[in-house]
C-alpha positions in Angstrom: 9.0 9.0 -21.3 5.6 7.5 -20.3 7.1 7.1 -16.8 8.4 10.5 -16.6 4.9 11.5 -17.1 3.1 9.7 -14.2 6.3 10.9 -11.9 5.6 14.3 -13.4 1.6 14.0 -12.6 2.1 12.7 -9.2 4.8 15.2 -7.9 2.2 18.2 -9.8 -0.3 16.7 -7.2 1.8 16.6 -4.3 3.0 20.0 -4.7 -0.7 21.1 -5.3 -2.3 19.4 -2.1 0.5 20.2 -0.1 2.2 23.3 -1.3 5.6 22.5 0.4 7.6 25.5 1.2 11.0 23.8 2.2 12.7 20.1 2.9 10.6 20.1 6.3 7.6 20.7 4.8 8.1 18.1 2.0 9.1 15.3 3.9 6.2 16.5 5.8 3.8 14.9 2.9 5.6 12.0 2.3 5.4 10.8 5.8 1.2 11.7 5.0 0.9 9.7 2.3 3.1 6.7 3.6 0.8 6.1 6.5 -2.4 5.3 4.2 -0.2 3.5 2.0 1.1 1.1 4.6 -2.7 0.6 5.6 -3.6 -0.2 2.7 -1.3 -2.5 1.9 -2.0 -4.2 5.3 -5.7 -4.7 4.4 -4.8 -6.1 1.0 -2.6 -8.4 2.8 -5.4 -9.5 5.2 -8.1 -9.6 2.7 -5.5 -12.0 0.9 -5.2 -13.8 4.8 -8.6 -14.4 5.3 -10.2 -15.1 1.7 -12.2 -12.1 1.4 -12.6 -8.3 1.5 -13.9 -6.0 4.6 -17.3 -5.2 3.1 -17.7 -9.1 2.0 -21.3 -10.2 3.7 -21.4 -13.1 1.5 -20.7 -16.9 2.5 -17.4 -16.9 4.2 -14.5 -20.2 3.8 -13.7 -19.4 7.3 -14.7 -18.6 10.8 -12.2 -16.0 11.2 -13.0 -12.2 11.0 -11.2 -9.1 11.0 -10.8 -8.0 14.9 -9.6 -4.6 15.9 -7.0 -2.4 14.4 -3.9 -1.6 16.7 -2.1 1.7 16.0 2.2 1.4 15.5 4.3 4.2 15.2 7.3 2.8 12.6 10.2 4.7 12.0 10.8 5.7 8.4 13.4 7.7 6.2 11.1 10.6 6.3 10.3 10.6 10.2 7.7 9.0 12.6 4.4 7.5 10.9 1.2 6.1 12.4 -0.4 3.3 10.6 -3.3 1.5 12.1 -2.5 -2.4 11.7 -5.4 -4.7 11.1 -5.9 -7.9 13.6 -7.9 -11.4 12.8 -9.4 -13.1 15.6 -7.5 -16.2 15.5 -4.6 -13.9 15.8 -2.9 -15.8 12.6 -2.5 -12.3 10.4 1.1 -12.0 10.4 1.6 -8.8 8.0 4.6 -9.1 5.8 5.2 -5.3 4.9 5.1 -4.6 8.5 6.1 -7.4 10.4 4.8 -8.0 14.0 6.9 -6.5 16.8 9.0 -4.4 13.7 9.2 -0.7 14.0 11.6 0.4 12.0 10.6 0.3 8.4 13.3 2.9 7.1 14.1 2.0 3.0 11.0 0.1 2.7 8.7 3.1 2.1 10.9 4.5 -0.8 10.3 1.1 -2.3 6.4 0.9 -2.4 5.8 4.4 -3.3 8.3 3.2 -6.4 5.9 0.3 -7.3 2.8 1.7 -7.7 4.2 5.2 -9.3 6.1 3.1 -12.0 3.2 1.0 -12.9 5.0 -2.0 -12.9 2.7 -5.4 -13.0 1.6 -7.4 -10.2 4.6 -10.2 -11.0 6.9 -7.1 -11.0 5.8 -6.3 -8.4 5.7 -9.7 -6.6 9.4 -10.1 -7.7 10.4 -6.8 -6.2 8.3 -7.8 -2.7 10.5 -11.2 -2.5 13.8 -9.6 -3.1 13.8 -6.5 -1.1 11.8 -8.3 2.1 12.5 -11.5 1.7 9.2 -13.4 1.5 7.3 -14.6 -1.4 4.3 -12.8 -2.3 1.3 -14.2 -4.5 -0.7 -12.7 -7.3 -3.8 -12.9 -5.2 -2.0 -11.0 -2.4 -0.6 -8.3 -5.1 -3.9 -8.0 -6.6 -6.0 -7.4 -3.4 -2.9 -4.4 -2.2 -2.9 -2.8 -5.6 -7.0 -2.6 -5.3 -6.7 -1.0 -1.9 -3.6 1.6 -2.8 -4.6 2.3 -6.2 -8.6 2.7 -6.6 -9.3 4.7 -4.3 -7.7 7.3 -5.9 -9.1 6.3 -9.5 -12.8 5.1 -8.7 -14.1 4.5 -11.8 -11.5 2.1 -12.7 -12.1 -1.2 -13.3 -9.3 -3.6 -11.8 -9.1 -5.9 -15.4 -8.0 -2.1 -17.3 -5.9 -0.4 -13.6 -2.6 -0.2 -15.5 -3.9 1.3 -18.8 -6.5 3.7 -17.0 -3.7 4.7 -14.6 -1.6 6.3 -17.1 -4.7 8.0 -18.4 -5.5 8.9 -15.5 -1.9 10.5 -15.0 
């Protein structure tokens, strides 16, 4: 029921922003929303690479730094998407949701926007990330991604209360 809800709440806000007319125009939005989605999850994965986040002018573990983004176009069930892929300087960031030199990524979105519309926890989460691609994930790594996707869009959230507040906010 609670699920229904957030599906509910989400779809009400899709249709609202959007105001699809047809299939077209519908598919239309979901390919807007993947390609934020995929970046954000990229910079969750590189915060998780390098030890700290983007805005981070503190002491640093490491002398390597974010570097440039590189746009990809990756094919997905709902068309051509443009996501801006983050780069280190050592050139060791090898991005899991997108993998380097991958541009087909067709399946894969339907599963992300399922994890963070269900709520699931970070170890569902993780669990669902090694079965469908295949490499383990951590909780660090899951908690950095779900901070980038998720609080934007809720920014008075504190991360400790994100699952609670999300179906509040919902």
């Amino acid at each position: 029921m609670e699920q229904e809800l957030k599906d509910e709440a989400i779809a009400r806000m899709i249709m609202e922003q959007y105001k699809p007319q047809n299939k077209e125009d519908m598919q239309d939005a979901i390919k807007d929303i993947l390609g934020p989605m995929f970046e954000a999850i990229l910079q969750g994965e590189m915060d998780a690479h390098l030890g700290y986040e983007s805005n981070d002018h503190g002491y640093k573990t490491t002398e390597n730094r974010r570097n440039v983004y590189i746009d990809k176009n990756v094919k997905t069930s709902y068309g051509e998407v443009q996501v801006s892929v983050p780069k280190d300087w050592d050139a060791s960031f090898n991005p899991q949701i997108i993998p380097k030199r991958t541009r087909d990524v067709s399946g894969i979105e339907d599963k992300v926007l399922a994890m963070y519309t269900k709520g699931m926890s970070q170890r569902d989460i993780a669990d669902t990330i090694e079965d469908v691609y295949g490499f383990e994930s951590f909780h660090e790594t899951i908690s950095k991604i779900t901070d980038h996707i998720l609080l934007p869009f809720l920014p008075n959230v504190k991360p400790r209360n994100l699952k609670f507040q999300i179906a509040n906010n919902l």
